[in-house]
Structures are given as C-alpha cells and as structure tokens.
LUMVOKOL-315573 format. One record per atom (N, C-alpha, C, O): residue in three letters; x, y, z. Coordinates in steps of 0.1 Angstrom, whole numbers, plus 5000, padded with zeros to 4 digits. Layout:
<pts>
ALAXYZ;...
</pts>
This chain:
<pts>
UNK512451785189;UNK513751735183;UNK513651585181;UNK512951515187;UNK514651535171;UNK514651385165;UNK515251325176;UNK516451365178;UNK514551195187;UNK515451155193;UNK516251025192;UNK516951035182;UNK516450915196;UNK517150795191;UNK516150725190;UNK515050745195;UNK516950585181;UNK515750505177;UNK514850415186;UNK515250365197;UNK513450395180;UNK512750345191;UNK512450185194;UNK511950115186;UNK512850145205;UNK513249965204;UNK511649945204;UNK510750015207;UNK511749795199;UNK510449725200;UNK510549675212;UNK511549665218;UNK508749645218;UNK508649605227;UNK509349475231;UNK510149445222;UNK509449385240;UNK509849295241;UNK509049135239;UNK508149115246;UNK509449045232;UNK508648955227;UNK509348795226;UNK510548785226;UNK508548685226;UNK509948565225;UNK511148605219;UNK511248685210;UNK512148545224;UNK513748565222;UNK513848565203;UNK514048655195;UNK513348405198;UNK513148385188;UNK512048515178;UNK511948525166;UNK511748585185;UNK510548645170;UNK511348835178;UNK510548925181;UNK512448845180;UNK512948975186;UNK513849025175;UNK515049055176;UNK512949045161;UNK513549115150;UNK512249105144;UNK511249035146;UNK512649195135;UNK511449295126;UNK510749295134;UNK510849255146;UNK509549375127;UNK508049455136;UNK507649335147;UNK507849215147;UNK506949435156;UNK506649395165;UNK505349365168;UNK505449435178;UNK503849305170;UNK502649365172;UNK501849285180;UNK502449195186;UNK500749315182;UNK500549275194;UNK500349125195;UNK500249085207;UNK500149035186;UNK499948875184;UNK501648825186;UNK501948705189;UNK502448905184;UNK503548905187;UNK504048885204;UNK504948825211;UNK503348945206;UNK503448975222;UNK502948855229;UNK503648785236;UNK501748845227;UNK500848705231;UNK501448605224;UNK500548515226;UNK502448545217;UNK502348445207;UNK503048365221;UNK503748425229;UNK502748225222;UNK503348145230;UNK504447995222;UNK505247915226;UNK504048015210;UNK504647885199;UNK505347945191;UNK505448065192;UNK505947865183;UNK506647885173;UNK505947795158;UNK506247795146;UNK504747715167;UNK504547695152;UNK503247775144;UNK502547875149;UNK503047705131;UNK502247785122;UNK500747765129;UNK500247665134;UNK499947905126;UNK500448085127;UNK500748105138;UNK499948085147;UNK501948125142;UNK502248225150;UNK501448345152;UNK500948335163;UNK501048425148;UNK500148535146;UNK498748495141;UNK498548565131;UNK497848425142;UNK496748395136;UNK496148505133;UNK495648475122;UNK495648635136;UNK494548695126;UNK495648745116;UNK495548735104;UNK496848795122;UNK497648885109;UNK498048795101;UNK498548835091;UNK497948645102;UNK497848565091;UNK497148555085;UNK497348575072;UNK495848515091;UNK494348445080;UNK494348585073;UNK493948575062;UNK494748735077;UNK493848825071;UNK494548885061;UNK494148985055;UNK495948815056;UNK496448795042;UNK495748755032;UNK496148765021;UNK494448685036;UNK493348645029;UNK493248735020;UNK493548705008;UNK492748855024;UNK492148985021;UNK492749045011;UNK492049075001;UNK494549075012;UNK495049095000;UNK495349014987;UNK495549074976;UNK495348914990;UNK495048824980;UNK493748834970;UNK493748834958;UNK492548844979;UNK491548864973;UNK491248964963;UNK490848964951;UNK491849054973;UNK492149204964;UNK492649174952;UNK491849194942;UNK493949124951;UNK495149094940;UNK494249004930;UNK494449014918;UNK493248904935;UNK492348874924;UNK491348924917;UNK490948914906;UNK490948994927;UNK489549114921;UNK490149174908;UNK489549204897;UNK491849204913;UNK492049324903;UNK492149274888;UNK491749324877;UNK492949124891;UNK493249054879;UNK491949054871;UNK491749084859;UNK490949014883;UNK489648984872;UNK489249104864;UNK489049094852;UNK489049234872;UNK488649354868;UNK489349414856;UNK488849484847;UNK490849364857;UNK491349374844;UNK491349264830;UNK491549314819;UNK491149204831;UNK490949074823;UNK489649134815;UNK489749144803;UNK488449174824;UNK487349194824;UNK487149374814;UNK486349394805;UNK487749454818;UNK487849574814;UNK488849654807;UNK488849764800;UNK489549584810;UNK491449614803;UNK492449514800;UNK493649514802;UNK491649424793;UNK492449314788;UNK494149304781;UNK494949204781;UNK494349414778;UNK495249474768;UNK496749534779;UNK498049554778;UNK495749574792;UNK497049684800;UNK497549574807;UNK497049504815;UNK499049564802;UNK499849454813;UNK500549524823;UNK501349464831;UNK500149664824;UNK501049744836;UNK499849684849;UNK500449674859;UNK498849654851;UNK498049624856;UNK497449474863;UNK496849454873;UNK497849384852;UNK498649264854;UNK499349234866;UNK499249144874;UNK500649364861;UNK501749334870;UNK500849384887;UNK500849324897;UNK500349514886;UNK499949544900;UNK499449414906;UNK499849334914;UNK498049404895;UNK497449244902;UNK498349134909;UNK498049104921;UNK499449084904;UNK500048994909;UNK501149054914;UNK501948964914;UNK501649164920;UNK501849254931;UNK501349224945;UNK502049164954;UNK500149264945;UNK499149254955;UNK499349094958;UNK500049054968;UNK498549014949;UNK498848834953;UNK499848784964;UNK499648724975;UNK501348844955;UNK502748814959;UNK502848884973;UNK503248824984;UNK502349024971;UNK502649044988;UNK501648994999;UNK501948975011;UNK500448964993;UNK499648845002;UNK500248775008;UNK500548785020;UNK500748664996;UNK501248545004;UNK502448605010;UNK502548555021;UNK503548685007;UNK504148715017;UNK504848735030;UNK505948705036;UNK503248835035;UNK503248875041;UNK502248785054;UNK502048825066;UNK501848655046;UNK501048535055;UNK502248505059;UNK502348505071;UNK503448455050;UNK503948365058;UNK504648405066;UNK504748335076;UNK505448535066;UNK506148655077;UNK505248615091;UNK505548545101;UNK504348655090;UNK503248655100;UNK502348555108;UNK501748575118;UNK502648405095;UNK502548315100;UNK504448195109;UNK504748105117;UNK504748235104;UNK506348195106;UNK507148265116;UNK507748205126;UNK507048435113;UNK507648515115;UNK509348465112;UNK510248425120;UNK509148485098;UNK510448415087;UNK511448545082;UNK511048635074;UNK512648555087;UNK513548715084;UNK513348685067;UNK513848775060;UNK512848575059;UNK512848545041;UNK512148645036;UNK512348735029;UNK510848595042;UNK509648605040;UNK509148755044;UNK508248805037;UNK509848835054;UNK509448995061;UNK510249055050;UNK509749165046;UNK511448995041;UNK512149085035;UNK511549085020;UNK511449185014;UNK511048945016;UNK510148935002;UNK508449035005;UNK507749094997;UNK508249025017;UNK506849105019;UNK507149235017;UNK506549295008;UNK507849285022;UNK508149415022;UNK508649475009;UNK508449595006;UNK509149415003;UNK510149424990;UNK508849434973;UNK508849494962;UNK507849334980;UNK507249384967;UNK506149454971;UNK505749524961;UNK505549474982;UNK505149574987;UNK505449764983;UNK504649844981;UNK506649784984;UNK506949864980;UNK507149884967;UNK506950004962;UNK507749764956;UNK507249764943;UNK506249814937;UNK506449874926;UNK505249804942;UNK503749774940;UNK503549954942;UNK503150034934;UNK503849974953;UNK503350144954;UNK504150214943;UNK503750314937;UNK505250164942;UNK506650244931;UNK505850254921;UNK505350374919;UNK505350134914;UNK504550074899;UNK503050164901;UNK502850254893;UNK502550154907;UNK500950264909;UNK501750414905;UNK501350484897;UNK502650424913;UNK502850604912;UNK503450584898;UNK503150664889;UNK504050534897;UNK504650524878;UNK503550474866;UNK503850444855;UNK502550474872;UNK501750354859;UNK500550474860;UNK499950514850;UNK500350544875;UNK499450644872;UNK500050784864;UNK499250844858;UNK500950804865;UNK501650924863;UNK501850904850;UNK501650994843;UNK502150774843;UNK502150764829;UNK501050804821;UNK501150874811;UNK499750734826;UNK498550814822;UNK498150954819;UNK497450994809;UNK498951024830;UNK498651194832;UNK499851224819;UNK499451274809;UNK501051204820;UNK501951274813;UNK502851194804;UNK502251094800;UNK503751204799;UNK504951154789;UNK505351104797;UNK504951114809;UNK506550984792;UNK507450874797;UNK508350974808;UNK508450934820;UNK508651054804;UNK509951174805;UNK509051254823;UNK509551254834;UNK507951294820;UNK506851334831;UNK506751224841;UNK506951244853;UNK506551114838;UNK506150984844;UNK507450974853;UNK507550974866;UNK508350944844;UNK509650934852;UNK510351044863;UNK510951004873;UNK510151154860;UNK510651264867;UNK509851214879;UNK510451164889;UNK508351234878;UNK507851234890;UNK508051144899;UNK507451144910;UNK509150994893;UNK509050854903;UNK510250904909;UNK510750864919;UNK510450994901;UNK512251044908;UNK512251124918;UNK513151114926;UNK510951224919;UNK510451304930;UNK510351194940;UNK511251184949;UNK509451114940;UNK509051004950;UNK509850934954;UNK509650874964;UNK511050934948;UNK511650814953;UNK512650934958;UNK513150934970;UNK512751024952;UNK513751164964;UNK513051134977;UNK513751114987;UNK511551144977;UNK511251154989;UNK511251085000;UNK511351125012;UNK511150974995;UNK510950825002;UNK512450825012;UNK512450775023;UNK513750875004;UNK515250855008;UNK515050915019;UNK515550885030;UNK514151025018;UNK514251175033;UNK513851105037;UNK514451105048;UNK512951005036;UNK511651015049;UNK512450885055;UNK511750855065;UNK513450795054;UNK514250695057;UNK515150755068;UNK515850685075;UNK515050855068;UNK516250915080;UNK515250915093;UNK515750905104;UNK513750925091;UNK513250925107;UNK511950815103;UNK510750825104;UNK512750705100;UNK511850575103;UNK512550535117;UNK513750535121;UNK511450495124;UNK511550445139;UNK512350495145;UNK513450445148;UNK512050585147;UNK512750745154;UNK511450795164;UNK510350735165;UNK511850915172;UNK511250955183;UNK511051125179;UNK512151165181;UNK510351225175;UNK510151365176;UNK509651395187;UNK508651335191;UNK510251485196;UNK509151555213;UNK509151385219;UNK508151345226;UNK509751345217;UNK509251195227;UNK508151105221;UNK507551015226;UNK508051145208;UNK506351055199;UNK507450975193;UNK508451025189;UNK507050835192;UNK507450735183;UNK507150775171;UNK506050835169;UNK508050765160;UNK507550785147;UNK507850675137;UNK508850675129;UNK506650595138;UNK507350425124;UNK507350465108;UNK506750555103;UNK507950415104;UNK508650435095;UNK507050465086;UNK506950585082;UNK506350415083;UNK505250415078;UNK504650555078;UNK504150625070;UNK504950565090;UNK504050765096;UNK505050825087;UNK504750905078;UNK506550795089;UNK507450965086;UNK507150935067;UNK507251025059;UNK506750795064;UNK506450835043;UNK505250865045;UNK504750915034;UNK504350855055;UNK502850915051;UNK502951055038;UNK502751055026;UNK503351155049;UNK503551255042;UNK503951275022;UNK503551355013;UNK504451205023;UNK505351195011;UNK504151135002;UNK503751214993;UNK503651035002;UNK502850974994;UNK501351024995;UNK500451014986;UNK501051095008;UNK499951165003;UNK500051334999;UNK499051404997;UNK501551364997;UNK501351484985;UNK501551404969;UNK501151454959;UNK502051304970;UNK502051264955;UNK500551204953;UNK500151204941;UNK500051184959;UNK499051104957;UNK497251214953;UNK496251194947;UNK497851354959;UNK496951464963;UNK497251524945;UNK496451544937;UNK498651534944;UNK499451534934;UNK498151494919;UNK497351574914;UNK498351334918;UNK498051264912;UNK496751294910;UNK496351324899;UNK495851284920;UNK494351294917;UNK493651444914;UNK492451464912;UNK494551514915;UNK494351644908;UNK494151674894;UNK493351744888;UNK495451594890;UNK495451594879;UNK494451504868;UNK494151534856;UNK493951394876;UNK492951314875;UNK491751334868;UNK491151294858;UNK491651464882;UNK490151514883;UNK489951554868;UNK488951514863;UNK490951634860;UNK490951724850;UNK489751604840;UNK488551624838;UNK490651474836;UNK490251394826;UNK489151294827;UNK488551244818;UNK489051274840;UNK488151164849;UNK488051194864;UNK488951194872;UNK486451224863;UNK485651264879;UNK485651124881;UNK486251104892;UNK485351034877;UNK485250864883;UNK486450794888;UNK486550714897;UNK487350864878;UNK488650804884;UNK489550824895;UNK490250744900;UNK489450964897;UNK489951084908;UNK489051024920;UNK489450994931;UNK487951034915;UNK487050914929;UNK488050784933;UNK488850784942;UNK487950724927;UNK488850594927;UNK490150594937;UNK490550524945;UNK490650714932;UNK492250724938;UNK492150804948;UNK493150814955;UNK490750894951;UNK490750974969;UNK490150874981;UNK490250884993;UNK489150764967;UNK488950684984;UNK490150604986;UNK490250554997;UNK491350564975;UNK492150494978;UNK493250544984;UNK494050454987;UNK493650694989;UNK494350734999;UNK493450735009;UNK493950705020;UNK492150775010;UNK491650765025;UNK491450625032;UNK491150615044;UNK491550535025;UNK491450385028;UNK493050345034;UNK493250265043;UNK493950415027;UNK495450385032;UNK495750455047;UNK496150405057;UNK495250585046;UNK495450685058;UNK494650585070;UNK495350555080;UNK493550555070;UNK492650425075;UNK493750335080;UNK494350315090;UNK493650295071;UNK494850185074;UNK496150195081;UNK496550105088;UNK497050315079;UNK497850345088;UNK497450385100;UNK498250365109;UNK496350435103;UNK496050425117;UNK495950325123;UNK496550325134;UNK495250215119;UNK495150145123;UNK496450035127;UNK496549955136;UNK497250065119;UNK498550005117;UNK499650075132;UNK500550015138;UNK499250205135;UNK500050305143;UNK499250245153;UNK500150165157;UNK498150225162;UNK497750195170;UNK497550105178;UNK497150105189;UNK498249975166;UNK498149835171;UNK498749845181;UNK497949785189;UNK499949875190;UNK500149825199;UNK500149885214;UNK500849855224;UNK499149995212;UNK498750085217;UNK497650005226;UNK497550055237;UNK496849915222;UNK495749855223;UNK495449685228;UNK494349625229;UNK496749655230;UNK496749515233;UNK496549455244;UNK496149335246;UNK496849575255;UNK495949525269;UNK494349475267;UNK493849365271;UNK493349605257;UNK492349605254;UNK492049505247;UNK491049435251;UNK492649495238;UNK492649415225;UNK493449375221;UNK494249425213;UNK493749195228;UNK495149125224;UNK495449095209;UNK496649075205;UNK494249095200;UNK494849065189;UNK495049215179;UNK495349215167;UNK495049295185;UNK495549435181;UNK495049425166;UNK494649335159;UNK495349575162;UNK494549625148;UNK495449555137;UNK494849515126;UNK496349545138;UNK497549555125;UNK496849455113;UNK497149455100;UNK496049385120;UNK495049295103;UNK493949375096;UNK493249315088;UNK493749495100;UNK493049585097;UNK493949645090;UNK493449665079;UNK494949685091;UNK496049765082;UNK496149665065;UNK495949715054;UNK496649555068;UNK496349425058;UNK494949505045;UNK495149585036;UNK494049465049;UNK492349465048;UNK492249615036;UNK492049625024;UNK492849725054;UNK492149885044;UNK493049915033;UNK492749975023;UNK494249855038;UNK495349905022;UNK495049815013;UNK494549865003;UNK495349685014;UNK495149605004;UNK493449694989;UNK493349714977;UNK492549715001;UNK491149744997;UNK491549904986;UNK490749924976;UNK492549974988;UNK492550094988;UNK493950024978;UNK493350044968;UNK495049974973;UNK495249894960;UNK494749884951;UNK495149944941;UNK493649784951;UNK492349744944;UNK491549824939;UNK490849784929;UNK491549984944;UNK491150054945;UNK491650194932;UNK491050264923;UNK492650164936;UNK494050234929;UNK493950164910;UNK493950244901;UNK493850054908;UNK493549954901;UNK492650014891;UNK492750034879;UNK491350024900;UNK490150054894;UNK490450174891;UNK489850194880;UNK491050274895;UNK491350434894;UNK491550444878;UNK491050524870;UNK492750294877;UNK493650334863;UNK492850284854;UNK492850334843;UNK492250174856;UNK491450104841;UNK490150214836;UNK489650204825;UNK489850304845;UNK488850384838;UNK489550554836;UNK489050654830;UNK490450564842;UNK491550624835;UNK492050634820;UNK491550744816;UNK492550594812;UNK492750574799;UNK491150584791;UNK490950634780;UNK490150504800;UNK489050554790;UNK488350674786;UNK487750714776;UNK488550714798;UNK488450874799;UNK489350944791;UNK488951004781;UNK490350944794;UNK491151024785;UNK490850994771;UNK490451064761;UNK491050864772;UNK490250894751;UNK489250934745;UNK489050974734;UNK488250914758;UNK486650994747;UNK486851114748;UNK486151184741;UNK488351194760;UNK488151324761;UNK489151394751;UNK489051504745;UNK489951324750;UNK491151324733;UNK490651324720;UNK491351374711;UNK489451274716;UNK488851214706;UNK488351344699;UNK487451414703;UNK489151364688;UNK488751524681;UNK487251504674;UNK486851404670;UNK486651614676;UNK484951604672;UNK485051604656;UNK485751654647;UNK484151524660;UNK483651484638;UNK482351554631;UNK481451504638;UNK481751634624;UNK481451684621;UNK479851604621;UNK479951474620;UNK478751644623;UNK477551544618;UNK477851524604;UNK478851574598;UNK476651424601;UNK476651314588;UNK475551444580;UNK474651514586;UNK475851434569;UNK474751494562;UNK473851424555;UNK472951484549;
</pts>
C-alpha cells in the first residue's frame, strides 16, 4: 500500500529543501561548490549538449527541432551546476524545468518523425496523461520502499520509449539502435540516481554524478537516434525509378 511521503535525510539547516544527496550530507560550507563532483560533472551535460549541436550542424543542418534539444541539454547543464553548486531554490526550479522540456521535445520531435502532427500530438498527450499519474506517487513509500519521483515516471517513459523504437525499427535498424541504447543508458542512470544515498557511508561522494553523465550520454544519444531517422525514412519513401535505357 501507498504510504506517506518520504522526508529527506537530514542536512545543513540552509540546503533542507529540494533533493537531497549524499555531498549534501557531507557539505560543510555554503560556498561555491557546495557539492563538488555533482557540480564539475555538469561538465558532461554540457558536452553532450555540444556534441549534439555539432552532430547537427554537421549532419542536419536544416532540423531546428534539434537545435532546440542541443541547447536544451547546455541549459540544463548549466543549471543544474549551479543548483548543485549553490544549492539555489532559482536554479533547482530552472534545472528541472528545462530538463523536462527536453524529454517533452524528444517524445514530440521523435513521434513527429513516425507519424502526422495530429499522431505526434496525441501521443504527447498520452505522455503527458502519464506523467500527471505518476505525480501522485512521487516521493511516496509502497510496502515501506521509498519511491522518488523519478522511479514512479520510469515506467511511463519506458513504455513510450519501447513505444517509439518499435516503431523505429520498422524505418531505421540504426536508429532504433540509437534510441535502445538511449533508454538503457537512462535506466543506468536512474539507478544510479536511486542509490546515491544508499551508499554514502561507503561512498561519501555518492553516485548522483553518474546520473548527470549516463542521461545526459543517452540525450545525445536520442539526438543521434533522430538525425539518421528522417534519412532513413526517405531512402525508404523514395518511389523506385525504372532503369535508364
């Protein structure tokens, strides 16, 4: 059964709102990084967010839906550095905010590829039906298990996502590649993200920059999914021409 919500551990007076983790726990200052790896390792998304720009520039010069992911990714970089370096209520609400943008825009930018505006949209409407459910048992307790908000949308995004690359497969084996290592890179990453503070006796600076790393990597990923997406579908659209005589 669903039980009440689950408090965070306990941490400076000052940093005793939003997530909790384990650099959180150890942090003794208030000044910058407060969190040193879950800061520096905003690195990572960033990098991501430039790979993609490049990879599009480079391969899909023309797709500005792609663009926007790229500088998605950037924005929630730096974000999510300075949340983490600050631990700023501005900055947790801008990280989070385009963060979730960013996954909205992939499931809409991919779905546009597979179907009509009308298909595309229906299905962001599924997802976002789902996302509403799965907001009732964020940081909640089932049988006595903690459940973060992150675990109870797992579900949700990896049937849309199982969804998506199915449909994939049909038009592009390369791309469907693209988009299964980029949920298994996310699923990665939420473990890693579920465990952080499971581990801090062991491991004071806990996983949660590894969450950073495998998602951001599995974005980037997502990215690459879509720029060879559309090219597939056109050589596979492309009505046959008769030989030359």
């Amino acid at each position: 059964m669903i039980g009440a919500r689950v408090k965070a551990p306990n941490a400076m007076p000052q940093f005793n709102f939003g997530p909790v983790y384990c650099e959180t726990l150890s942090a003794t200052s208030t000044s910058f990084p407060v969190e040193p790896m879950n800061t520096i390792s905003n690195g990572v998304i960033v990098l991501f967010g430039l790979l993609s720009l490049y990879a599009t520039i480079k391969r899909a010069p023309r797709a500005a839906d792609l663009y926007l992911l790229a500088a998605l990714l950037v924005i929630t970089g730096i974000g999510s550095g300075v949340w983490h370096g600050l631990r700023d209520r501005f900055a947790l609400f801008f990280e989070v905010q385009s963060g979730l943008f960013f996954m909205f825009a992939l499931i809409f930018f991919w779905s546009r590829r597979l179907w009509s505006y009308g298909g595309a949209a229906l299905f962001l409407v599924l997802f976002v039906a789902g996302f509403a459910v799965s907001r009732q048992f964020w940081d909640t307790s089932i049988f006595g298990i903690p459940l973060q908000r992150w675990v109870a949308l797992a579900p949700v995004v990896i049937v849309a996502a199982v969804a998506l690359i199915a449909q994939t497969y049909v038009h592009s084996k390369r791309a469907a590649a693209y988009g299964a290592t980029a949920l298994g890179l996310a699923i990665v990453a939420l473990i890693f993200r579920t465990i952080d503070l499971s581990v801090c006796s062991a491991f004071p600076i806990g996983t949660h920059f590894l969450w950073h790393s495998f998602l951001s990597f599995g974005g980037f990923l997502g990215v690459m999914g879509l720029i060879h997406l559309p090219r597939a579908r056109g050589v596979r659209a492309a009505p046959a021409t008769a030989p030359a005589e």
